[in-house]
MARKOLMI-888450 format. One line per 3 residues: their letters; for each residue x, y, z of N, C-alpha, C. Coordinates in Angstrom, 2 decimals, always signed. Layout:
// residues N
a = X,Y,Z,X,Y,Z,X,Y,Z; ...
//
This chain:
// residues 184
xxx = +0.84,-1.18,+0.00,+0.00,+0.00,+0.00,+0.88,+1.24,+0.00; +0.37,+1.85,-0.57,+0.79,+3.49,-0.52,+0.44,+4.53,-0.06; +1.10,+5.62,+1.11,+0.45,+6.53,+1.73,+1.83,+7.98,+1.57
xxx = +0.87,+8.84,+2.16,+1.86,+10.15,+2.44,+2.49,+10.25,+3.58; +1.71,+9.20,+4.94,+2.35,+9.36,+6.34,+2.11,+7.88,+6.63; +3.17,+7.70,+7.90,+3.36,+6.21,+8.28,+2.32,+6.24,+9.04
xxx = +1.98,+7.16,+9.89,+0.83,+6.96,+11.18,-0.09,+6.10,+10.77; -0.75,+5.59,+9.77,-1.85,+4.83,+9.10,-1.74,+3.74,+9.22; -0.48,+3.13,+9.01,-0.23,+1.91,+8.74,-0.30,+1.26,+10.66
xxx = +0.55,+2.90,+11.33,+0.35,+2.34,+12.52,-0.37,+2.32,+12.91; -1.46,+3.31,+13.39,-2.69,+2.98,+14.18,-4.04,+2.09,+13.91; -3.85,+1.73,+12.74,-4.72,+0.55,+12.13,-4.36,-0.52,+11.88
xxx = -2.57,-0.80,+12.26,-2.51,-2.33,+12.98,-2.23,-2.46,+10.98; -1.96,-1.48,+10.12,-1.91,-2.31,+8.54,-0.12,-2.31,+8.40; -0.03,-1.93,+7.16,+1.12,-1.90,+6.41,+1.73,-0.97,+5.33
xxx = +2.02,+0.09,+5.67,+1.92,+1.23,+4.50,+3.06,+1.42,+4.07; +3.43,+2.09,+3.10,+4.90,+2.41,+2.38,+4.67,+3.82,+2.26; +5.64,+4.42,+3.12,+5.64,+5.47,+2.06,+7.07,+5.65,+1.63
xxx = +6.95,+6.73,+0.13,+7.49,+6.38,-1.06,+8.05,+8.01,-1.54; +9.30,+8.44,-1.85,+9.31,+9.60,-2.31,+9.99,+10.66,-1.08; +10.26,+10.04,-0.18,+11.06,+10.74,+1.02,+12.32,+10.52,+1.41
xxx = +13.12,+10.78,+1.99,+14.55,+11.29,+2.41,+14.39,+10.35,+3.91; +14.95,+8.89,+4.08,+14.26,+8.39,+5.56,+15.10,+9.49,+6.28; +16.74,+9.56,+5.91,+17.72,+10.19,+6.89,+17.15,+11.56,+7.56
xxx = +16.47,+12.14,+6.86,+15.39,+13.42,+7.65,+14.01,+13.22,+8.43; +14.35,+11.96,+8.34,+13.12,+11.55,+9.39,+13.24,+10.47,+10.08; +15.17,+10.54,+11.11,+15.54,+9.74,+12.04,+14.19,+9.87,+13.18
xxx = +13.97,+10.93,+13.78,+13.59,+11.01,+15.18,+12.10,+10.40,+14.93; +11.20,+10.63,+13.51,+10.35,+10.20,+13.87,+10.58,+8.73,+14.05; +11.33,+7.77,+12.60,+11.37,+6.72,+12.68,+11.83,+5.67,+14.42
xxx = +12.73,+6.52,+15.21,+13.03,+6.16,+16.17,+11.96,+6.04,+16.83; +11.00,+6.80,+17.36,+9.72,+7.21,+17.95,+9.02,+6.01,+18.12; +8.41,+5.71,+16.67,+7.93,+4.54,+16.26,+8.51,+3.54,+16.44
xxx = +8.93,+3.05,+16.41,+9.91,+2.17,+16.22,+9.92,+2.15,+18.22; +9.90,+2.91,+19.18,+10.03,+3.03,+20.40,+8.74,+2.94,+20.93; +7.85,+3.04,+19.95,+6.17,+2.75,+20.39,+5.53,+1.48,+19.88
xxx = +6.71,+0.48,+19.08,+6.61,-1.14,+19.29,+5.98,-1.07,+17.71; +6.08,+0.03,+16.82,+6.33,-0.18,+15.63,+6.92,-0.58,+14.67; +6.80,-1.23,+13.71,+7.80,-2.04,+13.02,+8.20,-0.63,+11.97
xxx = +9.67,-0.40,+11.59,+9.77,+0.68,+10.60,+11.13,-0.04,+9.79; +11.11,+0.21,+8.66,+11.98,-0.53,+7.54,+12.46,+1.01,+6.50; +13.74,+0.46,+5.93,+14.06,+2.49,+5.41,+14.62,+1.54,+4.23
xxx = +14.14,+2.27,+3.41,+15.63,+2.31,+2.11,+15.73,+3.47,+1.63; +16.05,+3.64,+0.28,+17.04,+5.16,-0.05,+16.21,+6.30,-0.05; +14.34,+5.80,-0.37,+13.86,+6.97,-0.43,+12.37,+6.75,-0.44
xxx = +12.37,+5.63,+0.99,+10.98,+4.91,+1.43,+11.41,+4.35,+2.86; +10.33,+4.49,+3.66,+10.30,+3.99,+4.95,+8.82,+2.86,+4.88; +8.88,+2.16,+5.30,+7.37,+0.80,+5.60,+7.48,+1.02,+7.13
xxx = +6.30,+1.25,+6.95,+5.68,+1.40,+8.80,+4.17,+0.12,+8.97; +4.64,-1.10,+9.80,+3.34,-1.04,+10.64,+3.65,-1.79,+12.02; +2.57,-1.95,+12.56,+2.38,-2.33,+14.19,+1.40,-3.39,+13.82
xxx = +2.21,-4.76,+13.98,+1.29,-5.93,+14.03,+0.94,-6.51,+15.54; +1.64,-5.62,+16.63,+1.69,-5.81,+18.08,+1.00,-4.12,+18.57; +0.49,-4.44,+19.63,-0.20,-3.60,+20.34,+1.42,-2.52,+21.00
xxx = +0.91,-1.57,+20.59,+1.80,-0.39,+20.59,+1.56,-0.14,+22.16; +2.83,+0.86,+22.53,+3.08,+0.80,+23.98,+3.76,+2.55,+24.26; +3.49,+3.23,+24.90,+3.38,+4.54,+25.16,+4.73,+4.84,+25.15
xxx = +4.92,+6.33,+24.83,+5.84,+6.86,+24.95,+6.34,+8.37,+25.55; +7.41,+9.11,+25.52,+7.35,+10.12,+25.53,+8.46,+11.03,+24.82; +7.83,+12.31,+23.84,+8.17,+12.76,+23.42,+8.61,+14.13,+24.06
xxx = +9.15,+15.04,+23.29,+9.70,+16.76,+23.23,+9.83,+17.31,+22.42; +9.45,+17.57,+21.68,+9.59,+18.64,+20.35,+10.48,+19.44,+20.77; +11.14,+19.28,+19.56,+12.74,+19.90,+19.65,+12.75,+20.52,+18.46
xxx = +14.06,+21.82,+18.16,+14.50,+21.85,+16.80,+14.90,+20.37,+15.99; +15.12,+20.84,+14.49,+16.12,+19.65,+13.78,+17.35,+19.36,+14.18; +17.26,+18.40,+15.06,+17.03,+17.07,+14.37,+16.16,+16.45,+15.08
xxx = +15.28,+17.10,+16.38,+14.74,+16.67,+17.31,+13.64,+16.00,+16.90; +12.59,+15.47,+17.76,+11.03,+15.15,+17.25,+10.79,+16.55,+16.94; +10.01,+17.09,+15.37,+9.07,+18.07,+15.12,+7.69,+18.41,+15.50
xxx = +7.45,+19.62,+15.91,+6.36,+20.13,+16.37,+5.12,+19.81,+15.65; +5.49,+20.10,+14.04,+4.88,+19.70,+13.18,+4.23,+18.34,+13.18; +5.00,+17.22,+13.89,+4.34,+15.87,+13.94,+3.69,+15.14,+15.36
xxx = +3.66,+16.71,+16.44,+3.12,+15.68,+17.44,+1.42,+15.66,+17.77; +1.02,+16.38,+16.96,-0.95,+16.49,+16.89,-0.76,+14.54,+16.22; +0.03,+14.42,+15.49,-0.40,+13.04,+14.50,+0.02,+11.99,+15.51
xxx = +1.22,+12.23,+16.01,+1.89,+10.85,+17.35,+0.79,+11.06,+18.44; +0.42,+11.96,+18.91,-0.81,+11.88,+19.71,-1.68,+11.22,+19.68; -3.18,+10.95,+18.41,-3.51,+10.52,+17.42,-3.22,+8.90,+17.83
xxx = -2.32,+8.29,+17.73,-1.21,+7.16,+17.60,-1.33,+7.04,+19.22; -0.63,+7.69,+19.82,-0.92,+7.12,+20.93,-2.16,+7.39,+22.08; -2.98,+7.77,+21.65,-4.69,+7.24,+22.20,-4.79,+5.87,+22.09
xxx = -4.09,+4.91,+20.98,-4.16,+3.49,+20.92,-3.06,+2.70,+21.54; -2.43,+3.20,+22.23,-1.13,+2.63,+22.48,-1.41,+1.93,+24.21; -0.89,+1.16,+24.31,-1.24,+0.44,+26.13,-0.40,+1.19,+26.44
xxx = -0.71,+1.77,+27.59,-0.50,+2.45,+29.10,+0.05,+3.89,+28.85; +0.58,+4.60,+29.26,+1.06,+6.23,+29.32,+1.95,+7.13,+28.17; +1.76,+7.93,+27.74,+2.82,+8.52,+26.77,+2.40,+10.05,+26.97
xxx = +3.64,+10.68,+26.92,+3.58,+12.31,+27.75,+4.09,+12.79,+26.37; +3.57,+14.03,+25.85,+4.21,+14.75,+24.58,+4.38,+15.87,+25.62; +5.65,+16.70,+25.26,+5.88,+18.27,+26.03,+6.51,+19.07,+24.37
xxx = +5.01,+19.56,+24.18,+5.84,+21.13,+23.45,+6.13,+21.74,+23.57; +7.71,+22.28,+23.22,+8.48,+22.83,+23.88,+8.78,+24.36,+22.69; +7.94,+24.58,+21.28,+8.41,+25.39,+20.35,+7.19,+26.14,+20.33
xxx = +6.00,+25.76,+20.18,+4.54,+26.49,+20.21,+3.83,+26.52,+21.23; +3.07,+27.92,+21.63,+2.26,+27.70,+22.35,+0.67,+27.32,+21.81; -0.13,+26.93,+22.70,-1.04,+26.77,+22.08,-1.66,+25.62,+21.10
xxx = -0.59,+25.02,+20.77,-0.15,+23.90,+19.74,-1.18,+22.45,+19.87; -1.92,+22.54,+21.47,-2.75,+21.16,+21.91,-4.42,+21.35,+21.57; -4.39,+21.88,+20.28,-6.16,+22.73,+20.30,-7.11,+21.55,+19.73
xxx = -6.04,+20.23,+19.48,-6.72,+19.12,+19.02,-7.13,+17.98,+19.96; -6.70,+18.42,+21.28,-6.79,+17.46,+22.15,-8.43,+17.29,+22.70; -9.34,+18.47,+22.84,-10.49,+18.43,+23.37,-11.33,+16.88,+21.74
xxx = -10.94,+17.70,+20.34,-11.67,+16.80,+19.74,-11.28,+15.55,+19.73; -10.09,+14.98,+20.06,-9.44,+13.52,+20.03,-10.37,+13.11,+21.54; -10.35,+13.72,+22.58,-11.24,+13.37,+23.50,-12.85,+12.98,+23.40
xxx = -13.38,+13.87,+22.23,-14.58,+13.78,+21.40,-14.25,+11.95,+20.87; -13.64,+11.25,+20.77,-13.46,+10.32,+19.85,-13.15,+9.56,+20.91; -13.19,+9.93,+21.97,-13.08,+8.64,+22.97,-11.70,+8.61,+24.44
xxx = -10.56,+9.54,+23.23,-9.41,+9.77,+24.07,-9.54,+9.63,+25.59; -7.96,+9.22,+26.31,-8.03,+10.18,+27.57,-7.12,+10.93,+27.66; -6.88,+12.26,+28.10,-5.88,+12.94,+27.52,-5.81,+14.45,+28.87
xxx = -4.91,+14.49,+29.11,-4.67,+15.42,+30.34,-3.65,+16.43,+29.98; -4.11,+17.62,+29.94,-2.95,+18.78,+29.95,-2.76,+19.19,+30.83; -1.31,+19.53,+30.80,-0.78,+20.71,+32.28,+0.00,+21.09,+31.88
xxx = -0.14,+22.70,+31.01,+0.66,+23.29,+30.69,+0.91,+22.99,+29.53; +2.33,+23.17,+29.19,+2.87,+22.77,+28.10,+3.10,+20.93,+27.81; +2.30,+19.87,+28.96,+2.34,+18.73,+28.44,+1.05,+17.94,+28.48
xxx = +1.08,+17.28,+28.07,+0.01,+16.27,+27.34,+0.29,+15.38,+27.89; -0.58,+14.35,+28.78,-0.50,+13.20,+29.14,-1.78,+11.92,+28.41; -1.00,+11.04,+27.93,-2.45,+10.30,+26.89,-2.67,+9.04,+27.86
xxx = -3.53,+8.51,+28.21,-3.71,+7.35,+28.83,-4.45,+6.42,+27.22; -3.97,+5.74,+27.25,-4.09,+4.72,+25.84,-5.49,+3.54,+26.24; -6.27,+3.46,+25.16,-7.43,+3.25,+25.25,-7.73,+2.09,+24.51
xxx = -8.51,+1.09,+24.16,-8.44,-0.37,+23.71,-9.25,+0.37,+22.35; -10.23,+0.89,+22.46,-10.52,+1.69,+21.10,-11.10,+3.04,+21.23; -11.20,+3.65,+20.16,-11.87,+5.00,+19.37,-13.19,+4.60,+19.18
xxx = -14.11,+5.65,+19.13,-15.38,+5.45,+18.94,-15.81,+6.95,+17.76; -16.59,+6.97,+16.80,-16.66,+7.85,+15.70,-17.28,+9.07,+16.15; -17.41,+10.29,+15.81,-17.72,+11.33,+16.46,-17.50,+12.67,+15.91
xxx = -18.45,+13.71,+15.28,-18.01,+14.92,+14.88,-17.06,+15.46,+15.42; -16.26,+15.78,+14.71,-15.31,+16.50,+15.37,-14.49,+17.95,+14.21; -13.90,+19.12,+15.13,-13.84,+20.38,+14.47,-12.25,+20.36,+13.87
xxx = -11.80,+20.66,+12.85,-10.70,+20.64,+12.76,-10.37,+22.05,+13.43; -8.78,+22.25,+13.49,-8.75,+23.51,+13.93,-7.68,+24.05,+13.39; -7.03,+23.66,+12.96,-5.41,+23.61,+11.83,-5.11,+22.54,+11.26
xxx = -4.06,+22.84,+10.81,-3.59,+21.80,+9.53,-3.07,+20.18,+10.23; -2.19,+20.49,+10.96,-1.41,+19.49,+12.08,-3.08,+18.40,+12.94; -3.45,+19.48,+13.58,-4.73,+19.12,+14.17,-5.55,+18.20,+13.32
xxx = -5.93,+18.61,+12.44,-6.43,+17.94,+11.17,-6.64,+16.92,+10.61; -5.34,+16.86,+10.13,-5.02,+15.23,+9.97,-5.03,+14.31,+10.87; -4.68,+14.62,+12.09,-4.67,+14.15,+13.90,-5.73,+13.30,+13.91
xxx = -7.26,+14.16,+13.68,-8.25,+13.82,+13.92,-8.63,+12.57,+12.68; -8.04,+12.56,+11.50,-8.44,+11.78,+10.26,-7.55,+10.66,+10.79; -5.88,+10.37,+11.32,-5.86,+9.34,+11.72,-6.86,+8.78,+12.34
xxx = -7.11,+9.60,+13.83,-7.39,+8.81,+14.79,-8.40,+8.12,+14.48; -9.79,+8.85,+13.79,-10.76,+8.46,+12.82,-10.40,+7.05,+12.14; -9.62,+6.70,+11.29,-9.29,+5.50,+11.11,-9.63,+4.62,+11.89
xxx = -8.74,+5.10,+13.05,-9.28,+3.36,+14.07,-10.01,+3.31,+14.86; -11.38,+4.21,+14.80,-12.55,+4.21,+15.48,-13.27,+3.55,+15.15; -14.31,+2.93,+15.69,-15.12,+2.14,+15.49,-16.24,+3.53,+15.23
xxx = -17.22,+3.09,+14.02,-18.24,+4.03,+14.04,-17.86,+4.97,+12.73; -18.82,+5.86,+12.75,-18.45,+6.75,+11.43,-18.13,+8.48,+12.64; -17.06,+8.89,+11.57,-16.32,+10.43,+12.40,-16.68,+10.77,+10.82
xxx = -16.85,+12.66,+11.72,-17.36,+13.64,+10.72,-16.31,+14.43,+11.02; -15.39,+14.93,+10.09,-14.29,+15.69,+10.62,-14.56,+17.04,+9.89; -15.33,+18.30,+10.59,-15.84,+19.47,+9.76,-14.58,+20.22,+9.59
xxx = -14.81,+21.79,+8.64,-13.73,+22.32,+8.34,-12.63,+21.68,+8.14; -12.76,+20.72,+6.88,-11.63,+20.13,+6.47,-10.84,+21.20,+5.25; -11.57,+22.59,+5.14,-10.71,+23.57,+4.38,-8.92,+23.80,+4.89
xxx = -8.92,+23.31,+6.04,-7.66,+23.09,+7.06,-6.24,+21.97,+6.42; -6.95,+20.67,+6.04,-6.65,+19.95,+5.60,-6.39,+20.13,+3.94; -7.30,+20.75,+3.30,-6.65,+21.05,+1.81,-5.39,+21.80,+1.80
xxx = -5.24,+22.75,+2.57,-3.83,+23.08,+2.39,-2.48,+22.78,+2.57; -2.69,+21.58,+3.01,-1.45,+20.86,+2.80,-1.24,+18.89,+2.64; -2.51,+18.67,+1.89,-3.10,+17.23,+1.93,-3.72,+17.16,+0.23
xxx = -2.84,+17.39,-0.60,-3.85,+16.88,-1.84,-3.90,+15.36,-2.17; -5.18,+15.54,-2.30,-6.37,+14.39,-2.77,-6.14,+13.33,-1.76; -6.30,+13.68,-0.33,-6.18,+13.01,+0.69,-7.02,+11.91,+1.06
xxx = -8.08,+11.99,+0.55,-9.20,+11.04,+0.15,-8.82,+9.51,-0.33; -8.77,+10.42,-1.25,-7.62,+9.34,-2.48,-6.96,+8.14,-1.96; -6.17,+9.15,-1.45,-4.83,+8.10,-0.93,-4.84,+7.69,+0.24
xxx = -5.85,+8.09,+0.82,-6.39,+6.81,+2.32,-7.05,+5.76,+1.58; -8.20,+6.11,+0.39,-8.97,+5.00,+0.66,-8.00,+4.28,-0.58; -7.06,+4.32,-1.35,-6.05,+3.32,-1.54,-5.12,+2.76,-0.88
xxx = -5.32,+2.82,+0.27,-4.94,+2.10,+1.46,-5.68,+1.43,+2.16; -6.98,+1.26,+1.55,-8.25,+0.65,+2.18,-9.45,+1.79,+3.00; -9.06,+2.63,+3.58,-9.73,+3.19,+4.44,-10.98,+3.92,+3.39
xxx = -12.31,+3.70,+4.12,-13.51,+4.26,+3.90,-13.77,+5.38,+4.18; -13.49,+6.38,+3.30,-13.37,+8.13,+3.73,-14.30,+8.41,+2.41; -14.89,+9.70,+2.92,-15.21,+10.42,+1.63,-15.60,+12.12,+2.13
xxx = -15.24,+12.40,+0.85,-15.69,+14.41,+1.19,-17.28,+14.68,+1.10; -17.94,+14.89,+2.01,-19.20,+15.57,+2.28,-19.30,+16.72,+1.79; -20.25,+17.07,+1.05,-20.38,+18.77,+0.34,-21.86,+18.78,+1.13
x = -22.36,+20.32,+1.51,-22.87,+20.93,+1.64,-22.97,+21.06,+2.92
//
């Protein structure tokens, strides 16, 4: 299968490739994963991500490069709502940055802020549920987590998601997943 992000392959327990990337610029995530009982495989300009074992918590920090990116911890969040037992994210570059946590809670999450950290208590499943996008990062957050919910999720203001997700549709549900764009 083919995707734009590994998170898919992980939180739905599949098998994804992605294809067209630089792995060496994406040590910290691959480590991450790979530290949350993910299986991750690299060659010159593809990483294969999946979790055929029940994923297991972690904790992150958003750091500069080369650190974990800020940019990717709305999606590891996401990821670890499914993961057995505790995983703490601390953003350490944005404020404000956790505006996705109330709707991942909408979906079943358990999820505790204080301050600048995030505490996820990992949950056996997701359950489907409107939910608001609120940025771009956020966004997609919510379309993983959506994946491995049981139930149908309505993820509104997905104008969030076009700007940096073309034909995102697409290329979930050629990965299997049952998505589609709602008009009106």
């Amino acid at each position: 299968m083919w995707s734009r992000d590994p998170w898919t392959g992980a939180i739905t327990r599949g098998d994804v490739t992605v294809r067209g990337i630089m792995p060496e610029h994406q040590t910290s995530l691959i480590s991450k994963l790979r530290e949350a009982n993910a299986e991750a495989f690299e060659g010159s300009d593809w990483v294969r991500v999946s979790a055929p074992g029940r994923l297991r918590g972690i904790r992150i920090k958003t750091m500069p490069y080369p650190g974990f990116p800020t940019d990717l911890q709305a999606q590891l969040m996401a990821l670890m709502t499914r993961a057995e037992g505790t995983s703490r994210i601390t953003e350490t570059i944005f404020e404000n940055r956790f505006m996705h946590v109330q709707e991942l809670v909408r979906l079943g999450a358990r999820i505790h802020l204080d301050g600048e950290t995030a505490t996820i208590e990992g949950v056996p499943r997701l359950k489907g549920a409107p939910v608001m996008a609120t940025d771009l990062r956020a966004s997609v957050s919510l379309v993983i987590a959506a994946l491995a919910a049981e139930g149908e999720t309505i993820v509104n203001r997905v104008y969030h998601l076009d700007r940096g997700f073309e034909r995102l549709e697409q290329k979930l549900a050629a990965c299997g997943a049952m998505i589609e764009r709602l008009t009106g």
